[in-house]
C-alpha positions as CSV (number, residue, x, y, z in Angstrom):
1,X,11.5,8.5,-20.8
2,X,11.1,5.1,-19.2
3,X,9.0,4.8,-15.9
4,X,9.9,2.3,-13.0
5,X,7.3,0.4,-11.3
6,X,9.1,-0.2,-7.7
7,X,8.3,-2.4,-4.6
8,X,6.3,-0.4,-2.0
9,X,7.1,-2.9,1.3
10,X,9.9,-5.6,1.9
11,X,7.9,-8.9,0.2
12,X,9.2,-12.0,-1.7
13,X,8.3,-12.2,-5.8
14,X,5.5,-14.6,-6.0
15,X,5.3,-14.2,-10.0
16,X,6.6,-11.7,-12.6
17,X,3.3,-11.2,-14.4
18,X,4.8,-10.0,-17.3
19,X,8.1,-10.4,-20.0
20,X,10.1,-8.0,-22.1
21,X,8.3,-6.4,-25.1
22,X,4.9,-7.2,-23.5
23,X,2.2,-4.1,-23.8
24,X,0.8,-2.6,-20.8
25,X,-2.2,-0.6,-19.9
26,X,-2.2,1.1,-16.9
27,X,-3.8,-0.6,-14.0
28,X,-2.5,-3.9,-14.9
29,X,-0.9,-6.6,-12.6
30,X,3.1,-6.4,-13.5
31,X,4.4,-8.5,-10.4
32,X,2.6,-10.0,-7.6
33,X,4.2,-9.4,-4.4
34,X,4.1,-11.6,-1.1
35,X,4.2,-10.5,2.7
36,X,2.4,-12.1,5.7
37,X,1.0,-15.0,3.3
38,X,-1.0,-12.1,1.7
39,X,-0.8,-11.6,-2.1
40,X,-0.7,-8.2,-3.5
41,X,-0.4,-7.3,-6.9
42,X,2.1,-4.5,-8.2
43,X,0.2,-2.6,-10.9
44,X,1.6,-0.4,-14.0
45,X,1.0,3.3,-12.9
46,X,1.1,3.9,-17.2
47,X,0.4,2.3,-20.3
48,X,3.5,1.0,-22.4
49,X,5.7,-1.3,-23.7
50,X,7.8,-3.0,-20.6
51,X,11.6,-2.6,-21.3
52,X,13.2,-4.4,-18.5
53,X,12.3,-7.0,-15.9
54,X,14.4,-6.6,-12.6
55,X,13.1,-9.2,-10.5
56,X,12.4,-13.4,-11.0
57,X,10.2,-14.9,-8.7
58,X,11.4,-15.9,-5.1
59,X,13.7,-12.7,-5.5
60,X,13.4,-10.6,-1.7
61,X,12.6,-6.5,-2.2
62,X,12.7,-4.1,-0.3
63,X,10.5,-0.8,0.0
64,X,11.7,1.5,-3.3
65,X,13.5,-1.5,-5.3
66,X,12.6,-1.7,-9.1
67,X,10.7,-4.1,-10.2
68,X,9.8,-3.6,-13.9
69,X,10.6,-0.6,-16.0
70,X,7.8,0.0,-18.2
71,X,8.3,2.5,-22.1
72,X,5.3,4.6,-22.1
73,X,3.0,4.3,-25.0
């Protein structure tokens, strides 16, 4: 079962840390997220294989949007 790593606040994409096949550990940066001129990073909750990257960067989320949908290991 696949898990989805989703936006906590409304932001713009500053960079897609990571690509399709790419492994995972838990705790790493997956997206890094920009609100207020502050950078915050968007971190795998689980270790895996990511399966699908939903955002590019200079995409717009909102709170709850998917981001990256991670395989876990």
């Amino acid at each position: 079962m696949s898990h989805t790593v989703v936006a906590e606040l409304v932001a713009a994409v500053l960079k897609v840390e990571v690509e399709v096949g790419q492994r995972v550990a838990a705790d790493d940066a997956v997206v890094i997220l920009e609100s207020m001129k502050m950078e915050i990073p968007v971190l795998a909750e689980v270790a895996g294989t990511i399966a699908e990257v939903v955002v590019e960067d200079g995409d717009v989320v909102t709170e709850g949007d998917p981001l990256v949908v991670v395989t876990p290991a």
